[in-house]
C-alpha positions in Angstrom: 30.0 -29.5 34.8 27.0 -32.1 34.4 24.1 -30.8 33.0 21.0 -28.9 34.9 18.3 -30.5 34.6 16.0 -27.7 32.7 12.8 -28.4 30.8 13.8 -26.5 27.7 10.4 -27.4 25.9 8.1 -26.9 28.2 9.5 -23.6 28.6 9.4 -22.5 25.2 5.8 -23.7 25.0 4.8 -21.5 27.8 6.7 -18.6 26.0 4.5 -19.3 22.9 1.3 -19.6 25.0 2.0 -15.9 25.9 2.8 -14.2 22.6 6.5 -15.4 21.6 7.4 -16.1 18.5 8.9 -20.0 17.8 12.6 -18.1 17.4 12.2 -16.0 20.6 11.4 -18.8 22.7 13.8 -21.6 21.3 16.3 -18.6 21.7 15.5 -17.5 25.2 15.1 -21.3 26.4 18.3 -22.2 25.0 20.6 -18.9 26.7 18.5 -19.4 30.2 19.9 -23.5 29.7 23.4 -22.0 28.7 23.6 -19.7 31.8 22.3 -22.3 33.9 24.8 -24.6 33.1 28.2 -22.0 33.5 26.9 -20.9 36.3 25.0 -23.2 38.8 27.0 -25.4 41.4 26.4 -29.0 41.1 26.6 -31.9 43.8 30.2 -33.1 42.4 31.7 -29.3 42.1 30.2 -29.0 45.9 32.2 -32.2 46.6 35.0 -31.5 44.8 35.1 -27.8 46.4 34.6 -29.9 50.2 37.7 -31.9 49.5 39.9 -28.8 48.7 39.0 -27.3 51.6 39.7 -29.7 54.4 42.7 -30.5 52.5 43.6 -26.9 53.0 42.6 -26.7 56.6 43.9 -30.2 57.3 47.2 -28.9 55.6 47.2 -25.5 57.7 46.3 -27.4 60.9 49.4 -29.8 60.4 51.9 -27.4 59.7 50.8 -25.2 63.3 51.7 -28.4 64.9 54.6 -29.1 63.5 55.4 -25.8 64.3 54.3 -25.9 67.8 56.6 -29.1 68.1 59.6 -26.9 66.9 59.3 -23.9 69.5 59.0 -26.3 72.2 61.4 -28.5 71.0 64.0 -24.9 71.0 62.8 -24.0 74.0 63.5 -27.1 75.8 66.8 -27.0 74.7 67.3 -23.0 75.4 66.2 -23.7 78.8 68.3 -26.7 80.0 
């Protein structure tokens, strides 16, 4: 996954401003960067995730038809 773009300095200098030690902020900053970047969807996964899916449907779509083709293609024959 590429990386979120998270202002990990500025945020541990706001941190500091309000009381936290130089530890607890670096340490807080760098878990909230960490989560952020397991967790949060990107552009490309959203892309990537796109593609699966109309494959999928594309793939589902196709085999109905050629489905479709077959029962009439039975029922043609059945009937004459």
């Amino acid at each position: 996954m590429e990386n979120i773009i998270y202002d990990t300095l500025a945020y541990v200098k706001k941190l500091k401003k309000v009381g936290f030690t130089d530890e607890q902020a670096e340490i807080q900053a760098e878990e909230i960067a960490r989560i952020l970047n397991e967790n949060i969807a990107t552009k490309k996964d959203l892309k990537e995730l796109e593609f699966r899916l109309k494959y999928h449907i594309i793939s589902a779509v196709g085999g109905m038809l050629v489905g479709a083709v077959i029962v009439i293609g039975v029922l043609i024959k059945i009937l004459h």
